[in-house]
Biopython code that builds the backbone (N, CA, C, O; Angstrom):
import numpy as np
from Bio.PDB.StructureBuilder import StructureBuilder

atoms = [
    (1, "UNK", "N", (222.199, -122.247, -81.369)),
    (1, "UNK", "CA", (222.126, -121.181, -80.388)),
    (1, "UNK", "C", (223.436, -121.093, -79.596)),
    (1, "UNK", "O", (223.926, -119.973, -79.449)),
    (2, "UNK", "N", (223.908, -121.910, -79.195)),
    (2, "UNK", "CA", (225.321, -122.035, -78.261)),
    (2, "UNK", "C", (226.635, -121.583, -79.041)),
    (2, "UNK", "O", (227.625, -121.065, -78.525)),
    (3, "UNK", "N", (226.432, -121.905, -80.480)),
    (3, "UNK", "CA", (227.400, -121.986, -81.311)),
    (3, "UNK", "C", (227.269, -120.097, -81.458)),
    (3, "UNK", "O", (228.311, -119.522, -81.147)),
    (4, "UNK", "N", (226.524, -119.519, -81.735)),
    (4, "UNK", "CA", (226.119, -118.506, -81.852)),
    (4, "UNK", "C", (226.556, -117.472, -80.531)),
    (4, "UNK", "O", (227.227, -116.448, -80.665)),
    (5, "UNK", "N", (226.116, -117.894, -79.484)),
    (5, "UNK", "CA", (226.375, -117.329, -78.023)),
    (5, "UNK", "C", (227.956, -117.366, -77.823)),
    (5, "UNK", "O", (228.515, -116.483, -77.172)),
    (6, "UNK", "N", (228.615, -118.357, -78.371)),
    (6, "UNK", "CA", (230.451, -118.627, -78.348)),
    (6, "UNK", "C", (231.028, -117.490, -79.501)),
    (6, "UNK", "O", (231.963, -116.713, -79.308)),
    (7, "UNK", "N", (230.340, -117.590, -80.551)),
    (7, "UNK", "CA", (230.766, -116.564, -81.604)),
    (7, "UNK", "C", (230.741, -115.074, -81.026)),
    (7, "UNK", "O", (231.762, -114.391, -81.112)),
    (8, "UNK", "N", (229.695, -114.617, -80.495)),
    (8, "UNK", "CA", (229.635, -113.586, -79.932)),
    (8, "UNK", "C", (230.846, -113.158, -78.926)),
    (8, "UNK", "O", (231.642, -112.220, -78.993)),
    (9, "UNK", "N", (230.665, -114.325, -77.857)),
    (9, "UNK", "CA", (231.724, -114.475, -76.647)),
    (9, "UNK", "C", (233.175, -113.937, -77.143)),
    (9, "UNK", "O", (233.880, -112.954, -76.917)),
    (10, "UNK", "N", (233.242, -115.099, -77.932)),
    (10, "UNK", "CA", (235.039, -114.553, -79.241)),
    (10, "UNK", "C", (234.975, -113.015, -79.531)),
    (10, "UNK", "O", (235.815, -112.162, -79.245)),
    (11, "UNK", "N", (233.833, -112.878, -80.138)),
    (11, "UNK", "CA", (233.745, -111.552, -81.049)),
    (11, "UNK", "C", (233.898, -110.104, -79.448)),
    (11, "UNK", "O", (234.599, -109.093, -79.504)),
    (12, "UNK", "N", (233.051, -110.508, -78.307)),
    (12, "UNK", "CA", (233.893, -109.526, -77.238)),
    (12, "UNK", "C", (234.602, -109.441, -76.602)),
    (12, "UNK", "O", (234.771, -108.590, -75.728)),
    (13, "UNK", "N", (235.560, -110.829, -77.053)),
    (13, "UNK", "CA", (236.880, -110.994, -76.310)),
    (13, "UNK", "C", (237.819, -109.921, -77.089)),
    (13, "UNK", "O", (238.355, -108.911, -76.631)),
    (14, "UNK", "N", (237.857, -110.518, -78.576)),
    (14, "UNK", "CA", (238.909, -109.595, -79.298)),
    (14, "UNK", "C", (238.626, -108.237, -79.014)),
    (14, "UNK", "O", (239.447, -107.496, -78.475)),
    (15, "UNK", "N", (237.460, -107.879, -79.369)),
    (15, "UNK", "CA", (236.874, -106.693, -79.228)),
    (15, "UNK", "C", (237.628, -105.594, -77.914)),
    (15, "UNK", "O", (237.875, -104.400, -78.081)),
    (16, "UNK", "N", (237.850, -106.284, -76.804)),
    (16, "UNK", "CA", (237.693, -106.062, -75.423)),
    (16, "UNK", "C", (239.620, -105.781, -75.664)),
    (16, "UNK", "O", (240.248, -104.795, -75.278)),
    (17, "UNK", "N", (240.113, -106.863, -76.326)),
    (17, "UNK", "CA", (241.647, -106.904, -76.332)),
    (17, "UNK", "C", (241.856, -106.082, -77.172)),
    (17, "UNK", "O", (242.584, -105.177, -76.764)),
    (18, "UNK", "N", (241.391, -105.947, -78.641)),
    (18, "UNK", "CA", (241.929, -104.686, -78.850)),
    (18, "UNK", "C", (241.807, -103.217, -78.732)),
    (18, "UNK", "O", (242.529, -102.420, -79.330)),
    (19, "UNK", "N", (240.638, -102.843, -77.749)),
    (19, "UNK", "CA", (240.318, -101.732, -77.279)),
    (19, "UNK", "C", (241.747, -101.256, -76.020)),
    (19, "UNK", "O", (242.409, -100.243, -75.794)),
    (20, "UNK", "N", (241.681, -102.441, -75.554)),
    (20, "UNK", "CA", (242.752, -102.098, -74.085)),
    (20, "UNK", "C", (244.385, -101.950, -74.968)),
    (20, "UNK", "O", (245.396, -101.393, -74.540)),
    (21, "UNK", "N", (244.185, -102.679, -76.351)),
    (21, "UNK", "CA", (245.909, -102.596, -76.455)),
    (21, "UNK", "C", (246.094, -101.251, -77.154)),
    (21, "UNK", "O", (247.147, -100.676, -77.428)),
    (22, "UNK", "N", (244.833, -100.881, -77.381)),
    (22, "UNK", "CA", (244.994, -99.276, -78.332)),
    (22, "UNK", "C", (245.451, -97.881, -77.145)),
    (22, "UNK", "O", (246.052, -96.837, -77.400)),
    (23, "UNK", "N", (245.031, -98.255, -76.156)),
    (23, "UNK", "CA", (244.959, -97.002, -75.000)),
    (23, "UNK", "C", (246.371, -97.478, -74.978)),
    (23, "UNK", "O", (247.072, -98.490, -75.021)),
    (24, "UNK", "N", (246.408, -95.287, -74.826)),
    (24, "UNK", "CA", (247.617, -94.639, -74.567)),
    (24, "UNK", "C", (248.357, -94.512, -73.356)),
    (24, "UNK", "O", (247.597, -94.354, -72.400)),
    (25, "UNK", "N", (249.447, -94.524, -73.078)),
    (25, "UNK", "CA", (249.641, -94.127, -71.621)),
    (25, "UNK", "C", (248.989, -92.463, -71.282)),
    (25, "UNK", "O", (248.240, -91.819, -72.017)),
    (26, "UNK", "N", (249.380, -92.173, -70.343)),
    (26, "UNK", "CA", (248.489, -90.833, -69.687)),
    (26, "UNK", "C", (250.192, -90.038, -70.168)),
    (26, "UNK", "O", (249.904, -88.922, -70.598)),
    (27, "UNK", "N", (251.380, -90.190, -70.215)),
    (27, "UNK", "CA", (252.288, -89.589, -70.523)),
    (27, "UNK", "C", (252.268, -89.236, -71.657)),
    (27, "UNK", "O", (252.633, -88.063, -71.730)),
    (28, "UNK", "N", (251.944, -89.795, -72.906)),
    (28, "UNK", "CA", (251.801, -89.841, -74.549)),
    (28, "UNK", "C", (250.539, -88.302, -74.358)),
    (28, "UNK", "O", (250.647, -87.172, -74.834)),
    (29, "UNK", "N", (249.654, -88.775, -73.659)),
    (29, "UNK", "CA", (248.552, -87.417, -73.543)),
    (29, "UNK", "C", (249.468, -86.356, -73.081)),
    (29, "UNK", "O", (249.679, -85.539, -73.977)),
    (30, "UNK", "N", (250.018, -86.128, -72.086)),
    (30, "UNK", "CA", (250.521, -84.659, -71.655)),
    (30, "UNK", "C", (251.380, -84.421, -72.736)),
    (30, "UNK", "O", (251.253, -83.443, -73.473)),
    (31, "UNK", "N", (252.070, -85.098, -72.835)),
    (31, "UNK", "CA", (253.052, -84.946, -73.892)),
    (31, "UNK", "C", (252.630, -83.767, -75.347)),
    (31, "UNK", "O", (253.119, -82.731, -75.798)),
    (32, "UNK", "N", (251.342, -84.748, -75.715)),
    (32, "UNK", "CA", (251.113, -83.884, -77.047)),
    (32, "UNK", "C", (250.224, -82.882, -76.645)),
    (32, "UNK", "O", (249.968, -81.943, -77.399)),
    (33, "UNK", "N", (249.582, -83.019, -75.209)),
    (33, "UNK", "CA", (248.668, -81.558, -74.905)),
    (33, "UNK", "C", (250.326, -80.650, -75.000)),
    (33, "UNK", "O", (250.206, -79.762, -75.844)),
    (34, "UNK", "N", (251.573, -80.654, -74.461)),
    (34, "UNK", "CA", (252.175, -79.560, -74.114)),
    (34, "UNK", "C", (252.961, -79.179, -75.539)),
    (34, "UNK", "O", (253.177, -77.997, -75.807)),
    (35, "UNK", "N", (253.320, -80.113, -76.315)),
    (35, "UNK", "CA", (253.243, -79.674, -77.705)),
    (35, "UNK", "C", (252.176, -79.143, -78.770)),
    (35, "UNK", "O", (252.401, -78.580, -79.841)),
    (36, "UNK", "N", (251.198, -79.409, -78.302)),
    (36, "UNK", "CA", (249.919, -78.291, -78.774)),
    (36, "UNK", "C", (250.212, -77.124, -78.230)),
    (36, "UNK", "O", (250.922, -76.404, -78.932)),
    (37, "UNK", "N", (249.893, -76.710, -77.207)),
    (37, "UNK", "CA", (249.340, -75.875, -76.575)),
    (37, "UNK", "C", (251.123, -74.791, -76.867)),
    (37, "UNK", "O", (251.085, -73.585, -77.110)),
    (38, "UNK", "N", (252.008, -75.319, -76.796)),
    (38, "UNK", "CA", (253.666, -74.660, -77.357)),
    (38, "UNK", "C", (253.096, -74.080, -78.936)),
    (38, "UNK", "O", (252.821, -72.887, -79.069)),
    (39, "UNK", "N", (252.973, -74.956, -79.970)),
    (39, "UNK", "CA", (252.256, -74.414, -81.358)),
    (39, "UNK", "C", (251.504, -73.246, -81.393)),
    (39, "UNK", "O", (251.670, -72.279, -82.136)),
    (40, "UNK", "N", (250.308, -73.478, -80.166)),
    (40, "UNK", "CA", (249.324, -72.396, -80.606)),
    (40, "UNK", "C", (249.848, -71.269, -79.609)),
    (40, "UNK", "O", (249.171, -70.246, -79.708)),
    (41, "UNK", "N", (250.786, -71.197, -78.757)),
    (41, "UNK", "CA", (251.663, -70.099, -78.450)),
    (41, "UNK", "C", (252.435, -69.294, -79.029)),
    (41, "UNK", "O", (252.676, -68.171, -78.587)),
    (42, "UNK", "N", (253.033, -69.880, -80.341)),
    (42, "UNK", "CA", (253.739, -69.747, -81.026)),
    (42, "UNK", "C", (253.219, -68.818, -82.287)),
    (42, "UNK", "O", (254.005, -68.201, -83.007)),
    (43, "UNK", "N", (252.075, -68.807, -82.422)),
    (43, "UNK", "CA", (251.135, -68.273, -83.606)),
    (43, "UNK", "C", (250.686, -66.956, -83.028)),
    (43, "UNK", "O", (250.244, -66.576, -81.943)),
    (44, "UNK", "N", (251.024, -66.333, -84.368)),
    (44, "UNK", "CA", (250.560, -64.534, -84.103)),
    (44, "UNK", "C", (249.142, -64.664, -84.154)),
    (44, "UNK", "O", (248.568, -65.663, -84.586)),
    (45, "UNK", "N", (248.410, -63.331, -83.571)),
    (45, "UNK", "CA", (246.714, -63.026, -83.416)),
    (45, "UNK", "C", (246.055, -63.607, -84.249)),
    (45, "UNK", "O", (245.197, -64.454, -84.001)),
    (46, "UNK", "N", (246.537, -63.034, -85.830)),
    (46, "UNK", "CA", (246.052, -63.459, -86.955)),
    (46, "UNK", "C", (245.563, -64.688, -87.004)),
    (46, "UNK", "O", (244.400, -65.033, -86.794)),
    (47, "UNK", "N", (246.930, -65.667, -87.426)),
    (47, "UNK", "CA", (247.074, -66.707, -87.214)),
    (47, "UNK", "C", (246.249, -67.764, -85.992)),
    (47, "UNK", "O", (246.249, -68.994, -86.008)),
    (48, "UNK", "N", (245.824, -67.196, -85.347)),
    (48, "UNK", "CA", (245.344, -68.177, -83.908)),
    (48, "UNK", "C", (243.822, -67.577, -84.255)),
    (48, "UNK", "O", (242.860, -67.980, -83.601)),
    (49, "UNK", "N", (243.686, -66.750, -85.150)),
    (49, "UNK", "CA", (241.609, -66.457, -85.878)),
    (49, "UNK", "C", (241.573, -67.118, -86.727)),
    (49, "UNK", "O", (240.419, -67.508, -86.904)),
    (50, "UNK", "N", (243.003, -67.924, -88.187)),
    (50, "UNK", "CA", (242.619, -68.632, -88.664)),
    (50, "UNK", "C", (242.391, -69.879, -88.616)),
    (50, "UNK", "O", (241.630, -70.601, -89.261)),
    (51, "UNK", "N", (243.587, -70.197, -87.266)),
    (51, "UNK", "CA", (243.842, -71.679, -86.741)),
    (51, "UNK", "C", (242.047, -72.332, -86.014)),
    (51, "UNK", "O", (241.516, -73.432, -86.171)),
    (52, "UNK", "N", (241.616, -71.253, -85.334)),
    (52, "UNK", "CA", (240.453, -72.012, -84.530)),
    (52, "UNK", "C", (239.119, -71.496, -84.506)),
    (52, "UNK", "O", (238.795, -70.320, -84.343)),
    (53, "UNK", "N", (238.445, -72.392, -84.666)),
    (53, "UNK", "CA", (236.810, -71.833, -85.170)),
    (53, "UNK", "C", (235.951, -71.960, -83.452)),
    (53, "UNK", "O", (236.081, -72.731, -82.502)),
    (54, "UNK", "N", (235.427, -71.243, -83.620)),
    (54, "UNK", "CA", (234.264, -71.147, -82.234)),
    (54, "UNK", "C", (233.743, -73.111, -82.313)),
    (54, "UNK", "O", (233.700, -73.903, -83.253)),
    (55, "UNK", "N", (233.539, -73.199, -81.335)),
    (55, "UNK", "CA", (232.557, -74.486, -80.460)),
    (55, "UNK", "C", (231.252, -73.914, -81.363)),
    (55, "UNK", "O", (231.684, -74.176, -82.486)),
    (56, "UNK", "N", (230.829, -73.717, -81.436)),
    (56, "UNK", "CA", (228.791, -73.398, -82.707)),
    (56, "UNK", "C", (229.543, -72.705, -83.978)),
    (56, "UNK", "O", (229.145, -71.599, -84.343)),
    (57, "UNK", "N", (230.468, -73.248, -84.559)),
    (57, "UNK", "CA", (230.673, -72.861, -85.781)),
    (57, "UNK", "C", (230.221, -73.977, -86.447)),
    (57, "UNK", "O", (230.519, -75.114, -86.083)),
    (58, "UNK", "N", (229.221, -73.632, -87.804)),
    (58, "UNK", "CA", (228.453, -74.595, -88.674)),
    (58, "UNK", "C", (230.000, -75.297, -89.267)),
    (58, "UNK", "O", (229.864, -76.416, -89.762)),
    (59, "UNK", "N", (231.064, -74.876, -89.256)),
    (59, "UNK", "CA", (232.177, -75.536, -90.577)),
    (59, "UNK", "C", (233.093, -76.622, -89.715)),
    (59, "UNK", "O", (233.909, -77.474, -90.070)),
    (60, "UNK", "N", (232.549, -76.173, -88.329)),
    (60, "UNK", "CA", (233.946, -76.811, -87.281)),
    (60, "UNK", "C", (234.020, -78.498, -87.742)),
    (60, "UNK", "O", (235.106, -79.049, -87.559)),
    (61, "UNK", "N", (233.207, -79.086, -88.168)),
    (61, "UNK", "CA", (233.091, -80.451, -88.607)),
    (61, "UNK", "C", (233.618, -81.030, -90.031)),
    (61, "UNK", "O", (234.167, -82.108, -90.257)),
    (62, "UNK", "N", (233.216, -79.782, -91.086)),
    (62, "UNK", "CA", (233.456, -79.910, -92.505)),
    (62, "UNK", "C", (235.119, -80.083, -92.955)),
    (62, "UNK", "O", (236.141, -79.428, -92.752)),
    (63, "UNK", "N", (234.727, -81.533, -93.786)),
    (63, "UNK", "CA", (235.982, -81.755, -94.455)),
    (63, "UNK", "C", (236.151, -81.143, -95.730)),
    (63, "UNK", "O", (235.100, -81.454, -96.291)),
    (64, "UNK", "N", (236.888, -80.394, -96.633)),
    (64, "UNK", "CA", (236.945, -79.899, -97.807)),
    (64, "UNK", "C", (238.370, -80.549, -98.451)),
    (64, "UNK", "O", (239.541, -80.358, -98.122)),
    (65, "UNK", "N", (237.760, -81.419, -99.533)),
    (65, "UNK", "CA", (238.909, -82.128, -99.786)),
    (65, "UNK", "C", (238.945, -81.756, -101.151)),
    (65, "UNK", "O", (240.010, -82.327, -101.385)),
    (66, "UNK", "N", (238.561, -81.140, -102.500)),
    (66, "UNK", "CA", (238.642, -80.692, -103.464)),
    (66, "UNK", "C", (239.559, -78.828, -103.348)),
    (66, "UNK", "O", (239.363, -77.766, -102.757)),
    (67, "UNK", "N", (240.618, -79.440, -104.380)),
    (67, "UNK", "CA", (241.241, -77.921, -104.195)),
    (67, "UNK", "C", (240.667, -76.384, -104.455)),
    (67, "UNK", "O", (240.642, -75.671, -105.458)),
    (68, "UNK", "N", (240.276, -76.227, -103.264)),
    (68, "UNK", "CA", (239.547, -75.161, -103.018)),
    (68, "UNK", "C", (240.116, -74.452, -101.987)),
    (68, "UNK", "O", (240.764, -75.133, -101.193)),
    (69, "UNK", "N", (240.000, -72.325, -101.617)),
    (69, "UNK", "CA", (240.288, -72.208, -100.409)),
    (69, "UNK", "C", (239.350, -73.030, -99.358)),
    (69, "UNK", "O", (238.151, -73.306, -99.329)),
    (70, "UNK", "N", (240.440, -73.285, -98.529)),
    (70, "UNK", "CA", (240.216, -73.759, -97.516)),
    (70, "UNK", "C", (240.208, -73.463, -96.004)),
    (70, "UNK", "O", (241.248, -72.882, -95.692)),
    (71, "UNK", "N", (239.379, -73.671, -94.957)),
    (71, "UNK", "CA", (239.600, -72.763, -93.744)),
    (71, "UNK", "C", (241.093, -73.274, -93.336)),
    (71, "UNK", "O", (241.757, -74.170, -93.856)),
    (72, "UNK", "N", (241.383, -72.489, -92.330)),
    (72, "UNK", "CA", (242.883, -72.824, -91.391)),
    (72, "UNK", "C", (244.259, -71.870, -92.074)),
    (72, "UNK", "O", (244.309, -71.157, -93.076)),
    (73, "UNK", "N", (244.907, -72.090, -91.429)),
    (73, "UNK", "CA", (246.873, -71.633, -91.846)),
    (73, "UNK", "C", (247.261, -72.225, -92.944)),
    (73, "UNK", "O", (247.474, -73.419, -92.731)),
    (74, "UNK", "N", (247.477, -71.859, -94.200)),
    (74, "UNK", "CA", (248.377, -72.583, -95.196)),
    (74, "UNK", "C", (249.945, -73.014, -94.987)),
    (74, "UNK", "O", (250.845, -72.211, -95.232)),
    (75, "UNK", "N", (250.157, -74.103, -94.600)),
    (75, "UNK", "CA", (251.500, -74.282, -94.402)),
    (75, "UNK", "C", (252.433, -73.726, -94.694)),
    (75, "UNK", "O", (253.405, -74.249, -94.149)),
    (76, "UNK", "N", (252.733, -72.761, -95.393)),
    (76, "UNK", "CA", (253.386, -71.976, -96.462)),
    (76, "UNK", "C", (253.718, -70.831, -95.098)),
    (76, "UNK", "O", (254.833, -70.640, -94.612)),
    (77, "UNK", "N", (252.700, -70.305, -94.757)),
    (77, "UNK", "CA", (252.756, -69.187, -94.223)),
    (77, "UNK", "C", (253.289, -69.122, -92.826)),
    (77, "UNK", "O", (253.640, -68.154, -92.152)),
    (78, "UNK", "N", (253.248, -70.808, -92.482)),
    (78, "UNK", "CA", (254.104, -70.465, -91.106)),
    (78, "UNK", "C", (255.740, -70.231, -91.457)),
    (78, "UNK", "O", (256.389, -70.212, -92.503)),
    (79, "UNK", "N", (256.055, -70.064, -90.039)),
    (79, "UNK", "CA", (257.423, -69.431, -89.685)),
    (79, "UNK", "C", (258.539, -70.737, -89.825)),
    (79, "UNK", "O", (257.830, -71.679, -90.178)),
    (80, "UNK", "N", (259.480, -71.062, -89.750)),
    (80, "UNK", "CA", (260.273, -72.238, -89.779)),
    (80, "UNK", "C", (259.969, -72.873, -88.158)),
    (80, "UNK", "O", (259.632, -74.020, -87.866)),
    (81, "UNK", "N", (260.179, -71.867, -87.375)),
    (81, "UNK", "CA", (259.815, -72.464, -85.686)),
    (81, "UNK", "C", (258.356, -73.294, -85.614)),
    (81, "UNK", "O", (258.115, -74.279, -84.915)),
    (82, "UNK", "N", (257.675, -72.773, -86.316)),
    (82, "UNK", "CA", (256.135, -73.124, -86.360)),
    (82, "UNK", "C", (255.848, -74.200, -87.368)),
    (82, "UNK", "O", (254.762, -74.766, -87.491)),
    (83, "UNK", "N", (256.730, -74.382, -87.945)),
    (83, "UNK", "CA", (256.926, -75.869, -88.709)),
    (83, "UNK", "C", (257.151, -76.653, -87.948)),
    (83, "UNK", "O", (256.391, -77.600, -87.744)),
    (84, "UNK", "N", (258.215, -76.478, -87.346)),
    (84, "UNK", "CA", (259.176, -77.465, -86.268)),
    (84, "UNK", "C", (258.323, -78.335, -85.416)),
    (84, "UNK", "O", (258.067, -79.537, -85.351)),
    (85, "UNK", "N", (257.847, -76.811, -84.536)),
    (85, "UNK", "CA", (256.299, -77.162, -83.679)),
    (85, "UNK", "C", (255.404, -78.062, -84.409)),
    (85, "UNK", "O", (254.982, -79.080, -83.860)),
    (86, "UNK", "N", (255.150, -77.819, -85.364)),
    (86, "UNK", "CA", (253.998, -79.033, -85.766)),
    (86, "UNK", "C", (254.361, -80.365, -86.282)),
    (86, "UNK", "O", (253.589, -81.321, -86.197)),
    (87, "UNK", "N", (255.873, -80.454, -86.971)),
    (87, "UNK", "CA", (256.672, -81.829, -86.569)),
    (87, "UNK", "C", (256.570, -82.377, -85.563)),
    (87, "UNK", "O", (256.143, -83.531, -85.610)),
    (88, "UNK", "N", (256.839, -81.915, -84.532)),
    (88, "UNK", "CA", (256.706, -82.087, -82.596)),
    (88, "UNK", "C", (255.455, -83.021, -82.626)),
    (88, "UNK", "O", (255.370, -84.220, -82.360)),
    (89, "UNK", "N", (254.569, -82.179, -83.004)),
    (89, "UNK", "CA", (253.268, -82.264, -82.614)),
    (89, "UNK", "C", (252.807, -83.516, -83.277)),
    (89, "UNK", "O", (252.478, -84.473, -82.576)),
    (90, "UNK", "N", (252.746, -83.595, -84.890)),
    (90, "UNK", "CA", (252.737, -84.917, -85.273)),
    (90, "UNK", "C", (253.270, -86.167, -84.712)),
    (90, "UNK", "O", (252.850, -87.324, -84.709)),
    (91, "UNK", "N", (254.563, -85.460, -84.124)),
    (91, "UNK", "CA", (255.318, -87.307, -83.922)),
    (91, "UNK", "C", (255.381, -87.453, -82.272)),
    (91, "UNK", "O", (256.071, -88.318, -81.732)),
    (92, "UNK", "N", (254.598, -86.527, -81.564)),
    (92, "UNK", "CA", (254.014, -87.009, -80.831)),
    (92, "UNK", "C", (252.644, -87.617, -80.986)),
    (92, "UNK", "O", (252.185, -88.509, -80.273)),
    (93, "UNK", "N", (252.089, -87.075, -81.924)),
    (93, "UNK", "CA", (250.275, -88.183, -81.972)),
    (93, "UNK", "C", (250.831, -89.243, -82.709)),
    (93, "UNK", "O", (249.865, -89.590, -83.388)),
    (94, "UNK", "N", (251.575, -89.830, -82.951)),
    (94, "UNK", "CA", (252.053, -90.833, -83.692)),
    (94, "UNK", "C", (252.945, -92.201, -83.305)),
    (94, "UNK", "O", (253.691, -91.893, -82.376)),
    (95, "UNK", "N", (253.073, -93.172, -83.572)),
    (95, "UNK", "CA", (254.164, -94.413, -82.844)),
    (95, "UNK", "C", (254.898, -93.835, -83.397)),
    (95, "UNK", "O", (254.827, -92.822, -84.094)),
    (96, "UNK", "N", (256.135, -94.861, -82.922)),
    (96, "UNK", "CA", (257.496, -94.896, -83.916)),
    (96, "UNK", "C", (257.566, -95.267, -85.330)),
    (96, "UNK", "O", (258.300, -94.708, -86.144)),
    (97, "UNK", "N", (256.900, -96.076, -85.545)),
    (97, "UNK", "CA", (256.933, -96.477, -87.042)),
    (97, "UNK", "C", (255.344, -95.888, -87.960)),
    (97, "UNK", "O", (254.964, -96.334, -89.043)),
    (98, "UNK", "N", (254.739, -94.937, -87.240)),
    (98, "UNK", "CA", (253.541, -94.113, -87.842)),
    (98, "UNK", "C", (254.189, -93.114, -88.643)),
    (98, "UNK", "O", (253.519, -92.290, -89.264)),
]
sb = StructureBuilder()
sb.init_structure("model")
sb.init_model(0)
sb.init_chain("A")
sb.init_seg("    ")
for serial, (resi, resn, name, xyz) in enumerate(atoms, 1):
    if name == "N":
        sb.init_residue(resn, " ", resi, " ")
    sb.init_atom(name, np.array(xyz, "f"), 0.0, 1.0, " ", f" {name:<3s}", serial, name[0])
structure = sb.get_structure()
């Protein structure tokens, strides 16, 4: 029983340490909110009906991973600026070596 109660103890120590070493600073957040929110500025009408589905859309969850059309912007079709923007945007949700 003790041996058991210590295993646990360990198991919410790490647990506890690597939850706290994963959080972001609050700067890393603004950061990529203001590089989002630059992207979807950046996108014509069109583009910003294919980019985002309503909050009660049945698909907003669905992954489609077989080559099929697919919902969203085909990379293809953005602009070179709107590439850029979503470089931004990646390597802000990302470390240095991600």
């Amino acid at each position: 029983m003790k041996r058991f109660f210590l295993m646990g103890l360990c198991f919410l120590v790490m647990a506890g340490t690597i939850f706290l070493s994963r959080s972001t600073p609050a700067v890393a957040d603004d950061a990529l909110r203001a590089s989002v929110v630059k992207l979807y500025q950046a996108l014509t009408e069109e583009q910003k009906k294919l980019a985002v589905l309503d909050v009660k859309d049945k698909d907003r969850y669905s992954e489609v991973f077989p080559a099929s059309k697919r919902p969203g912007i085909p990379y293809t079709q953005l602009k070179a600026e709107q590439k850029a923007l979503i470089a931004d945007v990646v390597k802000t949700m990302t470390s240095e070596y991600g």
